[in-house]
RODRENVO-617000 format. One record per residue (C-alpha): x, y, z. Coordinates in steps of 0.001 Angstrom, whole numbers, padded with zeros to 6 digits, always signed. Layout:
% residues N
XYZ ...
***
This chain:
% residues 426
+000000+000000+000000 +000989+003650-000789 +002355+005667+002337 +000167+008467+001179 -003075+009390+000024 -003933+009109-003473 -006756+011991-004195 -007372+010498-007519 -008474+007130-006346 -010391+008247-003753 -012512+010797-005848 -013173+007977-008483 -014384+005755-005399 -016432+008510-003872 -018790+007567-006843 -019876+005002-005052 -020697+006328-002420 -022658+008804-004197 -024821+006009-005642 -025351+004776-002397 -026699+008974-001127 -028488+009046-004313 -030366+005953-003761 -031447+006625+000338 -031708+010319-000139 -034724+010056-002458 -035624+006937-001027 -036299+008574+002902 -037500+011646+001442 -040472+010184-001201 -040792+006842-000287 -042400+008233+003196 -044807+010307+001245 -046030+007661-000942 -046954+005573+001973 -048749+008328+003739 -050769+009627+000657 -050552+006819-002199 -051266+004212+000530 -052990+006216+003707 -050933+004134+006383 -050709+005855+009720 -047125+007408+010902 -046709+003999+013075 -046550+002036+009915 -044588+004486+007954 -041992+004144+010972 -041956+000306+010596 -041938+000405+006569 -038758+002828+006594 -036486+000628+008751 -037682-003062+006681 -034628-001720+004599 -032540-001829+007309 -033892-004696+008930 -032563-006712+005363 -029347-004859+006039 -028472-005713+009300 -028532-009494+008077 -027198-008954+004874 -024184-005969+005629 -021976-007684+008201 -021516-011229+006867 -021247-009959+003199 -018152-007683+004834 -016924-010391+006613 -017168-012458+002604 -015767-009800+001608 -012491-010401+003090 -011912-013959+002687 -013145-013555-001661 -010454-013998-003954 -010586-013217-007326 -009088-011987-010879 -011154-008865-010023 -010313-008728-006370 -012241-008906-002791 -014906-005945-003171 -015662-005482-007014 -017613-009048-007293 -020099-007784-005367 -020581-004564-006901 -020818-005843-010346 -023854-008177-008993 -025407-005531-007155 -025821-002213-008707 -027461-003446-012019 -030437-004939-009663 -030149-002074-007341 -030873+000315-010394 -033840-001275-011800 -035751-002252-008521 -035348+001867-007535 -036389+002798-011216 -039644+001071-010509 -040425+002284-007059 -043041+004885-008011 -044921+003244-010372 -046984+000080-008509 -050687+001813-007694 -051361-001145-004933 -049249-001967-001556 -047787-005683-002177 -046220-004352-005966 -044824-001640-003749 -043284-003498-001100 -041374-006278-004018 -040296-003099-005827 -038717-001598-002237 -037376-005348-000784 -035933-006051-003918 -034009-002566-003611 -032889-002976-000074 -031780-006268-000811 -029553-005935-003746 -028354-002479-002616 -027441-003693+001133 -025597-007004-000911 -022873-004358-002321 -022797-001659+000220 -019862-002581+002752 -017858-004350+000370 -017451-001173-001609 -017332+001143+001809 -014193-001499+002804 -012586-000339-000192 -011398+003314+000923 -009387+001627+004009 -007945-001007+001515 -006186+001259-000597 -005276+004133+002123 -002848+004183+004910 -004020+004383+008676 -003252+007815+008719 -004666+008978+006196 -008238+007932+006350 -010120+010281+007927 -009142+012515+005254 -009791+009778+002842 -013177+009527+004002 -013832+012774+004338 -013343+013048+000363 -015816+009713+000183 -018447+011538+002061 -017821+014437+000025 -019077+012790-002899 -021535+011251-000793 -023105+014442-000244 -023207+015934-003362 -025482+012522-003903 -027670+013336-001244 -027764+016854-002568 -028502+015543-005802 -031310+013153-004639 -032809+015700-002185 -032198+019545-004310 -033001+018463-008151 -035292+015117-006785 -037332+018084-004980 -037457+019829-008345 -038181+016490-010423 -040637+014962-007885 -042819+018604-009000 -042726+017344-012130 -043528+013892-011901 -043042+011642-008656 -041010+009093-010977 -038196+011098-012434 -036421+011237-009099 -035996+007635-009000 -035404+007280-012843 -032283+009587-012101 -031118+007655-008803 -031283+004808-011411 -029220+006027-013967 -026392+007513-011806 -026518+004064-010388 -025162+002631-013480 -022770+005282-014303 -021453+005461-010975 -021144+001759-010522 -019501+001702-013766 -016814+004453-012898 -015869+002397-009904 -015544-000800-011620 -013100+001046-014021 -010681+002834-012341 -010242+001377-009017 -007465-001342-008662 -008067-003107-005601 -004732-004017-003537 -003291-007197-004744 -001419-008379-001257 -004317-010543-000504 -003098-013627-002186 -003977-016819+000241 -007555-017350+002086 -005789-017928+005875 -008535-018336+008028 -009625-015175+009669 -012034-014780+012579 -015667-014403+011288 -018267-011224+012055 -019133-012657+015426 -015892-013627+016700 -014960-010155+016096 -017872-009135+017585 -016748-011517+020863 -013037-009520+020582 -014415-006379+020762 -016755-007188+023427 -014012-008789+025678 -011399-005937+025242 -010205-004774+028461 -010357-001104+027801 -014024-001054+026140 -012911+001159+023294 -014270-000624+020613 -017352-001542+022255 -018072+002275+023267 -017539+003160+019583 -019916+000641+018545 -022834+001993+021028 -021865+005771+020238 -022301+004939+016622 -025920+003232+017636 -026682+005661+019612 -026243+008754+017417 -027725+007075+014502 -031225+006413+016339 -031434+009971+016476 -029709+011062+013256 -031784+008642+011225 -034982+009329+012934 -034976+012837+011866 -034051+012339+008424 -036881+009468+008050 -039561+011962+008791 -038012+015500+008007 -040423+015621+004939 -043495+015195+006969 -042357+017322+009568 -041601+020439+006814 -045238+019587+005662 -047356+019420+008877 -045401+021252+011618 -043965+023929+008926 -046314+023850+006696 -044431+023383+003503 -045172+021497+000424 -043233+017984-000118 -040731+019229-002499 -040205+022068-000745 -039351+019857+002601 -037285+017843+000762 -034973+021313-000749 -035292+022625+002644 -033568+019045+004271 -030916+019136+001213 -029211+022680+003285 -027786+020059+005571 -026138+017943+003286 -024870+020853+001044 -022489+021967+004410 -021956+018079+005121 -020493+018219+001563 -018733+021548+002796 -017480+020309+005845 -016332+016475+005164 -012944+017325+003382 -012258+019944+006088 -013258+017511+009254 -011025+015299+007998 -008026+017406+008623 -009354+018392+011754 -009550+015039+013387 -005467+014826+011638 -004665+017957+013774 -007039+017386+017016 -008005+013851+016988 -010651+011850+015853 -012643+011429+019404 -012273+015066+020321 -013825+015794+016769 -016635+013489+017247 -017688+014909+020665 -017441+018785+018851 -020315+017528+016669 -022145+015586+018947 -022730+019012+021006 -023023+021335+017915 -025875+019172+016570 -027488+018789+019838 -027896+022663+020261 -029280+022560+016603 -032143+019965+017060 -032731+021626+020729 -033142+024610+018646 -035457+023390+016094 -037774+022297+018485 -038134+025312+020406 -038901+027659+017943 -041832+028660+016489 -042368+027164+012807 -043071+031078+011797 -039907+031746+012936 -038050+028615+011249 -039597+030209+008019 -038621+033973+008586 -036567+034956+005316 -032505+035274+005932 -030641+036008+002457 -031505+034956-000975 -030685+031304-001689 -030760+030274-005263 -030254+026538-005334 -031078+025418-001829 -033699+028268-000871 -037250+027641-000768 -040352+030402-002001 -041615+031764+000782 -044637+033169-001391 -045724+031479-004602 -043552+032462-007539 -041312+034311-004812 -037550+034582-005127 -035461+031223-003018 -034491+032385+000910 -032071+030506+003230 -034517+030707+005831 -033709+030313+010023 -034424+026666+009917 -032111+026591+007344 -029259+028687+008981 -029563+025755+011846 -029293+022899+009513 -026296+024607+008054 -025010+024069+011613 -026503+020610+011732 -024689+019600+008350 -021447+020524+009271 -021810+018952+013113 -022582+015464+011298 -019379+015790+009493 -017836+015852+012423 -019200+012702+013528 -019500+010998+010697 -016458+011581+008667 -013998+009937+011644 -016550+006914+012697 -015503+004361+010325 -011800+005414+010517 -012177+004587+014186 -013345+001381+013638 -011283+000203+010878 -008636+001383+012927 -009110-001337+015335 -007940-004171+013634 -005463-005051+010847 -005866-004731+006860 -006775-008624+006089 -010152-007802+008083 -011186-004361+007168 -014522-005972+005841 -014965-007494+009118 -015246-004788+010893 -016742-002344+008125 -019723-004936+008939 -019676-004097+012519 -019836-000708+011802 -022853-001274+009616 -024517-003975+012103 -024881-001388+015013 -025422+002189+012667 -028388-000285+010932 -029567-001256+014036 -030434+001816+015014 -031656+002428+011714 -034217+000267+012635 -034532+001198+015746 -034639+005401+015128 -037984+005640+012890 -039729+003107+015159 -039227+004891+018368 -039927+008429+016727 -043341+007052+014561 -044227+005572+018137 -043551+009416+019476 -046096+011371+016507 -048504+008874+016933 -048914+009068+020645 -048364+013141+020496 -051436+013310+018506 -049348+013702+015145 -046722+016119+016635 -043845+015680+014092 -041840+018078+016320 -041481+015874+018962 -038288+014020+016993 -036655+016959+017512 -036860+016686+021243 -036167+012973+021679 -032887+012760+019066 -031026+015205+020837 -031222+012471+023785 -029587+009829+022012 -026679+012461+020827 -025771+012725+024625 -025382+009037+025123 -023307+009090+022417 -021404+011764+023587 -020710+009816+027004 -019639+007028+025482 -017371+008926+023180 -015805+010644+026295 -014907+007008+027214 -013281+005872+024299 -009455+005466+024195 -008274+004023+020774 -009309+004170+017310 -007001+007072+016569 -005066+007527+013264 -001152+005098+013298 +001667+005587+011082 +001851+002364+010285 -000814+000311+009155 
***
C-alpha cells in the first residue's frame, strides 16, 4: 500500500458512495410520502416500513463484509459484489413509483434494499484497503464528500423532479446508479497483497473480541455509533413530513429545505477530515455531537413562523416563501447549516475509528460491525420516533426533542473511548 493518500483514487471511489446517497436520499425523502398519501398508512406504519430496509441490512451488511475479506478473485475482494449488485439495485429503484397497490410496492422496495445492502460494505471497505491508517479520515472525508453531493442531488433536483412527476427522481437515482457503478468498476485497482484465504475470525468472533477488550474502546464506539444514529436517522426518516405538517411546507419544498444540511456536510467532510489529523478523531466526534445537539434543541423550540422567517436569498437550496417568490435561506435553514457541518464531524472519523481497530486482512470485518450497530439503530430510530407522533397526537416536532437524547449518550460514550485514533503504520 501507498504511504500516502492518493486523491485520484479516492474521488473515483467517492462515486460510489454517491450512488449509495443518491439511492437513500430520495428513497427517505419520497418513499415516506407515498406511503402516507398513495397508501394512507398511519405514521406507526410508515416508521416500521422505513427501517424493513434496514432490517434486510443488518442481516445482509456484516456477513457480506466479513465475505468480503476472505473472496479472492481476478477482479479482487470488493468489485464481485458490486458488479452483482448495482445493475439490480438500479432497476428495482427505477420502478419504485410506479406500482398503484401496496404488495407491488413493497417487491419493488425489498428487492431494492436487498440488492443495494448485498454491495454496500464491500465497496465502503474499499477506501481503508487502498489508504494508509493515517490517512483515512481525510480519505473519508473526500468519500463523504461525494456522498453528499449525492444526497444533494437526490434531495435539491429530486425536490425539483418529484414537481414534475413523482417518478423522475428515482429514474435519475437509477441512472447515476449505473454510471457510478460503472466508474468504480473502471478505475479502481483493488490491492493485490491478498493472495492466500488464511482463516480469519468471522463477524461474530470479532464481535466476541471487541466485546471482551479490556479497555471497552471498541465496544463504546460501537454503542456511540448506535446511539447517534437512532437519532440522526430518525430525523431524516420523517423531516419531509415534519416540513409539511409542523412547517407547513409542500413535499418538495421539505425535501430542498432538508438538502441545506447535506450541502455543508459536503462543505465540511474534506475539512473535518483534517481536523480530526490535527485534534483527533474522538475530540472531533464529541465537537459535533454538542453542535448538533444545540441545533435539534433549537429546532424544536422555535416557532415554525420563525423557522420560516426569510434570511438572504438562496438560489439553489432556498425555498419560495410566497408562490412564484424569489429562493431564501430561511432560520431553519441557517440551523441545519449548523446541523450539516456537526454530522461531518461525527460521521467523517466513525468508520476510521473502527477500521482502525484491527489489521488490513479484516477491514470488511469490521466495516460490517460498523454497519450492524449504525443499521440497528436504523431500525430502531424511525420506530421509536413514529411511536412518538402517533402518541403526540401527530406532533412531528417531537423528533426533535427525543434525538437530541440519544446524541448525549453518544457523547458519554465517546468521552470514554481510548483508541481508534489515526497510526503511522498500518
Amino acid at each position: 500500500m501507498s504511504s500516502r493518500l492518493n486523491y485520484g483514487k479516492t474521488f473515483l471511489l467517492g462515486f460510489g458512495f454517491l450512488v449509495l446517497s443518491v439511492v437513500w436520499g430520495v428513497y427517505n425523502a419520497f418513499v415516506p410520502i407515498f406511503l402516507s398519501e398513495k397508501f394512507g398508512l398511519s405514521p406507526i406504519v410508515v416508521g416500521f416500513f422505513m427501517t424493513l430496509d434496514n432490517i434486510a441490512a443488518l442481516f445482509i451488511q456484516p456477513p457480506v463484509g466479513a465475505w468480503s475479506d476472505r473472496l479472492r478473485t481476478p477482479m479482487g475482494r470488493r468489485i464481485p459484489f458490486l458488479l452483482i449488485g448495482a445493475p439490480i439495485t438500479a432497476v428495482a429503484f427505477g420502478l419504485i413509483p410506479l406500482p398503484a397497490i401496496l404488495p407491488l410496492f413493497v417487491a419493488c422496495t425489498s428487492t431494492l434494499l436487498l440488492s443495494a445492502a448485498f454491495w454496500r460494505t464491500p465497496v465502503i471497505a474499499l477506501m481503508p484497503d487502498i489508504t494508509p491508517s493515517e490517512f483515512r479520515s481525510q480519505a473519508n472525508g473526500i468519500i463523504n464528500f461525494m456522498g453528499g453531493i449525492g444526497t444533494i442531488v437526490a434531495l435539491q433536483t429530486g425536490g425539483l423532479l418529484y414537481k414534475m412527476s413523482p417518478n423522475f427522481p428515482f429514474w435519475l437515482g437509477s441512472g447515476l446508479v449505473l454510471l457510478s457503478a460503472l466508474i468504480v468498476y473502471l478505475f479502481i485497482e483493488e490491492p493485490k497483497e491478498y493472495s492466500t484465504t488464511e482463516a480469519q475470525p468471522g463477524m461474530f468472533a470479532s464481535l466476541r473480541e471487541v466485546i471482551n477488550d479490556e479497555d471497552k474502546s471498541g465496544l463504546r464506539i460501537l454503542f456511540a455509533i448506535f446511539f447517534w444514529f437512532i437519532g440522526f436517522s430518525a430525523v431524516e426518516t420523517f423531516f419531509t413530513l415534519y416540513a409539511k405538517n409542523h412547517l407547513g411546507l409542500h413535499e418538495g419544498d421539505g425535501a430542498t429545505l432538508l438538502s441545506v444540511l447535506p450541502l455543508f456536510f459536503v462543505l465540511f467532510a474534506i475539512p473535518s477530515g483534517f481536523i480530526a489529523g490535527k485534534i483527533g478523531r474522538r475530540t472531533t466526534i464529541s465537537i459535533g455531537l454538542i453542535t448538533l445537539t444545540i441545533m435539534l434543541v433549537l429546532l424544536y423550540v422555535t416557532p415554525a413562523k420563525a423557522l420560516l422567517t426569510g434570511i438572504a436569498p438562496l438560489p439553489l437550496v432556498g425555498i419560495p416563501l410566497v408562490e412564484g417568490g424569489p429562493r431564501m435561506l430561511t432560520l431553519a435553514g441557517v440551523l441545519l447549516i449548523f446541523g450539516g457541518a456537526a454530522w461531518a464531524l461525527i460521521n467523517i472519523n466513525s468508520l476510521p475509528m473502527i477500521v482502525d481497530l484491527t489489521n488490513a486482512a479484516r477491514i470488511g470485518t469490521f466495516t460490517g460491525l460498523y454497519y450492524l450497530f449504525s443499521t440497528f439503530s436504523a431500525i430502531v430510530g424511525p420506530n421509536v420516533n413514529g411511536w412518538a407522533i402517533e402518541l403526540t397526537g401527530g406532533n412531528y416536532n417531537i423528533i426533535m426533542l427525543i434525538s437530541p437524547l440519544f446524541m448525549m449518550v453518544a457523547l458519554w460514550l465517546m468521552l470514554g473511548v481510548k483508541r481508534g485514533e489515526a497510526s503511522q503504520a498500518n
